[in-house]
C-alpha positions in Angstrom: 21.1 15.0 10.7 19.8 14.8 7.5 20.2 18.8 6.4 22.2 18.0 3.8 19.2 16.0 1.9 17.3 18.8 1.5 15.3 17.8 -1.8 13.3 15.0 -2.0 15.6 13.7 -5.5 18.4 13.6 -2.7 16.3 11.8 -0.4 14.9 9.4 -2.5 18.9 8.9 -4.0 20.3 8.6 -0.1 17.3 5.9 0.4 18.5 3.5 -2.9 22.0 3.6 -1.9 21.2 2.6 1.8 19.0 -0.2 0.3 21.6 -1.6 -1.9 19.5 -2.0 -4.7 19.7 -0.5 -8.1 17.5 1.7 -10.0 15.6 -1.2 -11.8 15.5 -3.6 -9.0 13.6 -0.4 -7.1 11.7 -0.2 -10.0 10.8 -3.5 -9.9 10.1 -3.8 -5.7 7.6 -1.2 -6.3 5.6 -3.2 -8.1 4.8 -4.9 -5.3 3.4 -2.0 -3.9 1.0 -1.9 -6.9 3.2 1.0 -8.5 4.6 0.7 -12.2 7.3 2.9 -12.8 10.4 2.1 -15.0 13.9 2.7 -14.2 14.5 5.9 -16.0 11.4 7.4 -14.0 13.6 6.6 -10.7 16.2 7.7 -11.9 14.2 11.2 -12.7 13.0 11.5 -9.6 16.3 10.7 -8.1 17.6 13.9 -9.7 14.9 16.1 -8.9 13.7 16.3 -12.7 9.9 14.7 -11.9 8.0 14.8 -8.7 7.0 11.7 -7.4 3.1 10.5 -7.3 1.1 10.5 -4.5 0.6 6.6 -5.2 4.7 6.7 -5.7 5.6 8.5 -2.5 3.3 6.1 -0.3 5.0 2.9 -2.1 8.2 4.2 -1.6 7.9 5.5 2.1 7.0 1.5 2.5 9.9 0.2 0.3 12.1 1.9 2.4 10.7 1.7 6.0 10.0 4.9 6.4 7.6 7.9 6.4 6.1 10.5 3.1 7.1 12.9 5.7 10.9 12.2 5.6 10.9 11.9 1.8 9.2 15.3 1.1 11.6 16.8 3.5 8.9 17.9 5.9 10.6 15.9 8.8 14.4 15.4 9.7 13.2 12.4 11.6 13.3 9.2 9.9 10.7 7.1 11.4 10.5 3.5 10.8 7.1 2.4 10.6 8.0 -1.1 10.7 5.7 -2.7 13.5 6.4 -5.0 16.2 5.1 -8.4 16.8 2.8 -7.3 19.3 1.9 -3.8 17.8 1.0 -6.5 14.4 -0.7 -8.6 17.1 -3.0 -6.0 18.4 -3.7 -4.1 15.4 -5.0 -7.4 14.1 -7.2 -8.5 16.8 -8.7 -4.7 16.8 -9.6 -5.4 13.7 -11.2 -8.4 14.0 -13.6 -6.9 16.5 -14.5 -4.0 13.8 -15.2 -6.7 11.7 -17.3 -8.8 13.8 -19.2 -5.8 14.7 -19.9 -4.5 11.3 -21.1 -8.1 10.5 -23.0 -8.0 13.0 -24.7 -4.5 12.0 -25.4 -5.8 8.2 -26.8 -9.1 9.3 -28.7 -7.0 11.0 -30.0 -4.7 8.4 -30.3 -7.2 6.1 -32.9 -8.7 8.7 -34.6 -5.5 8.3 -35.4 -6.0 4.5 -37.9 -6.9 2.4 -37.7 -10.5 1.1 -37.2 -9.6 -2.7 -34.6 -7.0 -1.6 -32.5 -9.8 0.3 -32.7 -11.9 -2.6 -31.4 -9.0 -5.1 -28.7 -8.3 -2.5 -27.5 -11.8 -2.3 -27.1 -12.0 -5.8 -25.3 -9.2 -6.5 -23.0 -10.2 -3.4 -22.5 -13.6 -4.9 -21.3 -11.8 -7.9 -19.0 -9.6 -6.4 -17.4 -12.6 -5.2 -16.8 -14.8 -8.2 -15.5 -11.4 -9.4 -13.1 -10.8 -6.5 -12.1 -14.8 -6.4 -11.6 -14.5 -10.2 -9.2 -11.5 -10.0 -7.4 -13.1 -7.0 -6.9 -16.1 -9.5 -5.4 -14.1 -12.0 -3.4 -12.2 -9.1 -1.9 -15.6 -8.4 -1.2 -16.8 -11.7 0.2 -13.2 -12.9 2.8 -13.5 -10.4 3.8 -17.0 -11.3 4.6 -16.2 -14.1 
């Protein structure tokens, strides 16, 4: 079905048309996939004259709603990978109950340590957050503006 794509420049080119976007509105999407890449890079790989990142590929394959595989011409089929409600539903509640159990194993552990070792791990942990809080604050305010 899709023989006549047979290089992943034709691929990626078959993918933007389909999408209805241009080279620099791609460009920009995949910035939301934590990928910077201008235009003209699209528009190299599109041609086969650059090989897209690992960290490309992946942001692309979700960009376009579908697999790595089916870009790099290792598969015919093109996959969504678009989940349903209920697939979203049970993937979520499966990982709630990893998460509660891994709470449950480090509450346990920390249980298990010395008193000066709980306070050195509490601080570094209260550090971590203020750091994660302060880069989700600049996260917030980076795309506001």
């Amino acid at each position: 079905m899709y023989k006549e794509y047979d290089s992943i420049g034709a691929r990626v080119a078959m993918l933007i048309r389909e999408s209805g976007m241009t080279q620099t509105e791609v460009a920009e999407q995949l910035e939301g996939f934590g990928v910077t890449v201008s235009s003209g890079h699209v528009n190299a790989v599109k041609l086969d004259k650059r090989r897209p990142s690992v960290e490309l590929l992946v942001a692309m394959a979700q960009l376009f709603d579908t697999t790595s595989d089916f870009i790099l011409c290792l598969s015919d089929k093109r996959v969504r990978v678009s989940e349903s409600d209920d697939e979203r539903d049970a993937l979520k509640k499966m990982e709630v109950r990893e998460e509660k159990a891994s709470a449950v194993y480090l509450l346990d552990l920390f249980s298990k340590m010395e008193s000066h070792d709980r306070v050195l791990l509490t601080q570094i942990a209260e550090r971590f957050l203020s750091f994660v809080r302060a880069e989700s604050i600049r996260g917030v305010l980076k795309s506001v503006q």
